[in-house]
N, C-alpha and C positions, 0 to 999 in steps of 0.2 A: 758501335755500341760496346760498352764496357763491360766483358763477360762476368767478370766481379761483381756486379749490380746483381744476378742471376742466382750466384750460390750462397746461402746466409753461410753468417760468419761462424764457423763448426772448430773451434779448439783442436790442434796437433794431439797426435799421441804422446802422452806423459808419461814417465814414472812416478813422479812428484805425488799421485794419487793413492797410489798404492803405497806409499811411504809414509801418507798420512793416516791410511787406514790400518797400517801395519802398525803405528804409535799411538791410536787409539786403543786397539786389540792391545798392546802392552800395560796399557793406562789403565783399561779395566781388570786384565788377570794382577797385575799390581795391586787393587785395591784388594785383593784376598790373601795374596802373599808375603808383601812386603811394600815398605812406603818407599825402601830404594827403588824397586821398580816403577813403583808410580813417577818418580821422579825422570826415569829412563825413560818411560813411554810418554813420558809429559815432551820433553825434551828433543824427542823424536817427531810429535807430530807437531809440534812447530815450528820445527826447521823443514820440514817437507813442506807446512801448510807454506810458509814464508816462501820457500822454493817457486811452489807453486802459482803463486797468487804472480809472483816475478815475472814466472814463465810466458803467462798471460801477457801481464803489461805488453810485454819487451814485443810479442807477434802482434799486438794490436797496434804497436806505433810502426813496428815495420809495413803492413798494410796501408798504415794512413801516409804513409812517408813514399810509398812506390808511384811510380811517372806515371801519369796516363797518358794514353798518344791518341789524339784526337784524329780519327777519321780525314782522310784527302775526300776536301767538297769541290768539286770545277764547277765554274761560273760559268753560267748559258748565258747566251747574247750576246754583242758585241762586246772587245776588252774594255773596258775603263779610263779614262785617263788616267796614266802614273803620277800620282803626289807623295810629297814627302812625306813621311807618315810625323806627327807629330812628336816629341819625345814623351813614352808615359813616365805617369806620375810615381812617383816611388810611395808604395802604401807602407807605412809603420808595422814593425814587425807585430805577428800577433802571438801572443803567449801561449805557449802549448796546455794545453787543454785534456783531459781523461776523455777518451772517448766514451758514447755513452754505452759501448756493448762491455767494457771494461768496466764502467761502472755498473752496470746491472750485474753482473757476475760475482765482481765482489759484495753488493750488495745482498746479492739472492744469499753467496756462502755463510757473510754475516751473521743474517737472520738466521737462515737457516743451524750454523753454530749456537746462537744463543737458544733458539727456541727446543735444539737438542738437549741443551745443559740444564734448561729450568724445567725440562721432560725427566731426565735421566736422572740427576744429582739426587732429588726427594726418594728418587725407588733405591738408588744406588745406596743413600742414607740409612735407609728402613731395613733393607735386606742386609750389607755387610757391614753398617757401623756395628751393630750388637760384638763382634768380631773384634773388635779395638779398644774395645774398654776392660776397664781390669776385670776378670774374671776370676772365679776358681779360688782356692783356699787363699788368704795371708793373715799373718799375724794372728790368729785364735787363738786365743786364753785356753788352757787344757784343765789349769786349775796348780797347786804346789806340789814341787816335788815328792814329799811325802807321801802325795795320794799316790804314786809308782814305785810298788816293792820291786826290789832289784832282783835280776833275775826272772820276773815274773812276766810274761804278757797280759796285753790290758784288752780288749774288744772295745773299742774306744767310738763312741760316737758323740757329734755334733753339729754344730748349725755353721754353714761356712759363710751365712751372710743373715745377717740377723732381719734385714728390712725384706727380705725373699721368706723365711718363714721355717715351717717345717721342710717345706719343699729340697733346702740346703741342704739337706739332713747330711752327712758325709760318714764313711767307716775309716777308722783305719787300727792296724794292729800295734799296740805301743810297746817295746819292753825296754826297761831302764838298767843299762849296763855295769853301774857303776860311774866310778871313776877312772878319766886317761888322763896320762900324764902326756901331752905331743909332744912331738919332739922341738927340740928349740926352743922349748917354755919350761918354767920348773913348776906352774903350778895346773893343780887337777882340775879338770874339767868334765862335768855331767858328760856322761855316753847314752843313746839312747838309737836302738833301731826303731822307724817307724817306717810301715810298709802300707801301701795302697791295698784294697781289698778288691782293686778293678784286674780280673787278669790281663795278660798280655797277648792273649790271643782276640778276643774279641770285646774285652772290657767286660764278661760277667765278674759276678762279684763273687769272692774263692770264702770257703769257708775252714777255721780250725780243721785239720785232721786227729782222730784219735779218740779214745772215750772222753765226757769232758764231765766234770762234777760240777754240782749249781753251787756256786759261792755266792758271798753276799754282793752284791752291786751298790754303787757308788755314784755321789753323782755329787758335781759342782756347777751351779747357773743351768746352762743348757746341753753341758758334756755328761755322759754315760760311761760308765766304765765297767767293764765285769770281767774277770780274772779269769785265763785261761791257762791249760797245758799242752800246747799241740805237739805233734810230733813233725808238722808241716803244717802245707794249706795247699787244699784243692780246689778246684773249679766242676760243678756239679753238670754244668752244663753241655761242654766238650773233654771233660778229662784230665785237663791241664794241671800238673803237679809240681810242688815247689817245696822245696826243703825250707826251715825255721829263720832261714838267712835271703830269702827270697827267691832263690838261685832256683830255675826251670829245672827240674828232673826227670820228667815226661810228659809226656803229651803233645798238644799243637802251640805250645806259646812258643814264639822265636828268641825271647829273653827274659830275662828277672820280675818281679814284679815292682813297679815303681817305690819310690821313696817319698818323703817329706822330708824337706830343710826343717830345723829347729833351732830355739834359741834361749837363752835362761835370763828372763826377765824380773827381779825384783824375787827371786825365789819361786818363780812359775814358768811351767814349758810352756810356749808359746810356738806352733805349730806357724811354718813358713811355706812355702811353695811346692808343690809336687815336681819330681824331674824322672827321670828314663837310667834303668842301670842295665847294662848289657850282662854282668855277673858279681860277684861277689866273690872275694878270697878270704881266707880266715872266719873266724867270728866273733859275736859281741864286738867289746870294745877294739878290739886287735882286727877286723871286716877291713880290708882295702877293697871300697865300692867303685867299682868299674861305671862312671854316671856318665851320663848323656844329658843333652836338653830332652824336654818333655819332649816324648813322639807319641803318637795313637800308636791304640792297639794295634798289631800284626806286623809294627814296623820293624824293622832292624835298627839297629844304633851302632854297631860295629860288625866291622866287616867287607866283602866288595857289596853284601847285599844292601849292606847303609848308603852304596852310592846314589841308589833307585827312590833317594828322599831326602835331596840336597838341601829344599828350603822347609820348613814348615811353618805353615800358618799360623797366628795366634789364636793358643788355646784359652 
């Protein structure tokens, strides 16, 4: 008897498995980090699954392919007479075939794959697509230069997405420098500091330091502006203080407070992107800003401490 008939067919130990589930766990931390990782963790678990699926085949033909040795039967009763035994017939080869435990296996992974993906992709969609679409300030209209005396800071508010609503609502500090001449150019170009109102330590919102007199307030479309004198800006809610150039002075923030890109459109500031300054040298127009890419609050952006937030997410 054929002790093989006895034990069902049970799959060898693999790696291949673990290598697949090691490039799905990529696949998915990629979809919050970066699309190059999805791509690495895509890439990973189909070369493992491919491995795998291999692995399989290749023990299931070796099985089907091994001798079996048929049991010694002795004939009771007297011998037989000896004849020639006929020549047998030669049967036509038969085409190799999937066996059917092979094909159940890949079958079951199959389904099993697809009905994971039409499970997973809709919740994966809902919870981290919001996460890849443009978000956060671009391009808002501020209104014309004029409305920005120089030298002056602005209390500046507006709507950073007009079909979101008030909800948008954004702050930030404006003051208009003048003019700089860059280097390598001969002609003047608008100067302007704009600083984030979000601190750097935990993203509360810093307010003017100093006595402030009520001036008149200004407004174009959906932007606010109301003229200030600070001597800084601090943060009401852990301490956090910052000189008139952004630059951290005390408290818990680990660096500056953020900036806006800008740009001069047709005779109007045009407010661009938010990004991350680790400090500031100089000031006004003459500010050599030490920038980073945008990082969340409490991050670092230079330093060995910048090592501890290699990739960041899209903000």
């Amino acid at each position: 008897m054929d002790p093989s008939h006895d034990n069902p067919h049970v799959p060898g130990p693999s790696l291949w498995p673990v290598g697949l589930a090691i490039g799905a766990t990529v696949l998915l931390v990629g979809f919050v980090v970066s699309w190059s990782i999805v791509a690495v963790g895509a890439i990973i678990a189909i070369v493992f699954g491919i491995l795998w699926l291999r692995d399989l085949t290749r023990k299931s033909h070796a099985r089907e392919q091994e001798v079996r040795v048929e049991p010694e039967r002795r004939q009771k009763g007297p011998p037989r007479t000896t004849h020639v035994p006929r020549p047998a017939r030669t049967e036509p080869a038969t085409p190799e075939t999937m066996p059917r435990n092979v094909f159940l296996e890949v079958t079951t992974l199959g389904l099993g794959g697809v009905i994971g993906a039409l499970v997973a992709l809709p919740v994966l969609g809902f919870t981290i697509g919001p996460a890849f679409l443009k978000q956060g300030v671009s391009h808002v209209d501020l209104g014309p230069l004029d409305g920005f005396p120089e030298g002056e800071f602005l209390i500046t508010t507006f709507t950073s997405s007009e079909s979101e609503g008030f909800v948008s609502r954004r702050t930030a500090y404006i003051r208009n420098n003048g003019f700089v001449t860059l280097p390598g150019t001969k002609t003047a170009q608008p100067s302007f500091t704009i600083l984030s109102n979000h601190c750097a330590h935990l993203g509360c919102p810093v307010q003017p330091n100093g006595p402030q007199q009520v001036k008149d307030t200004t407004h174009y479309k959906s932007v606010t502006r109301i003229p200030v004198n600070p001597s800084g800006f601090g943060c009401p809610c852990h301490g956090g203080q910052y000189d008139t150039e952004g630059n951290r002075i005390a408290g818990p923030p680990v660096r500056g407070l953020d900036r806006y890109s800008f740009s001069i459109v047709n005779g109007h500031l045009m407010l661009g992107k938010p990004y991350s300054v680790a400090f500031v040298t100089g000031k006004g127009a003459d500010a050599q800003i030490h920038a980073a890419t945008l990082h969340f609050p409490g991050e670092q952006v230079k330093g060995i401490e910048s090592w501890f937030y290699p990739i960041q997410p899209p903000h």
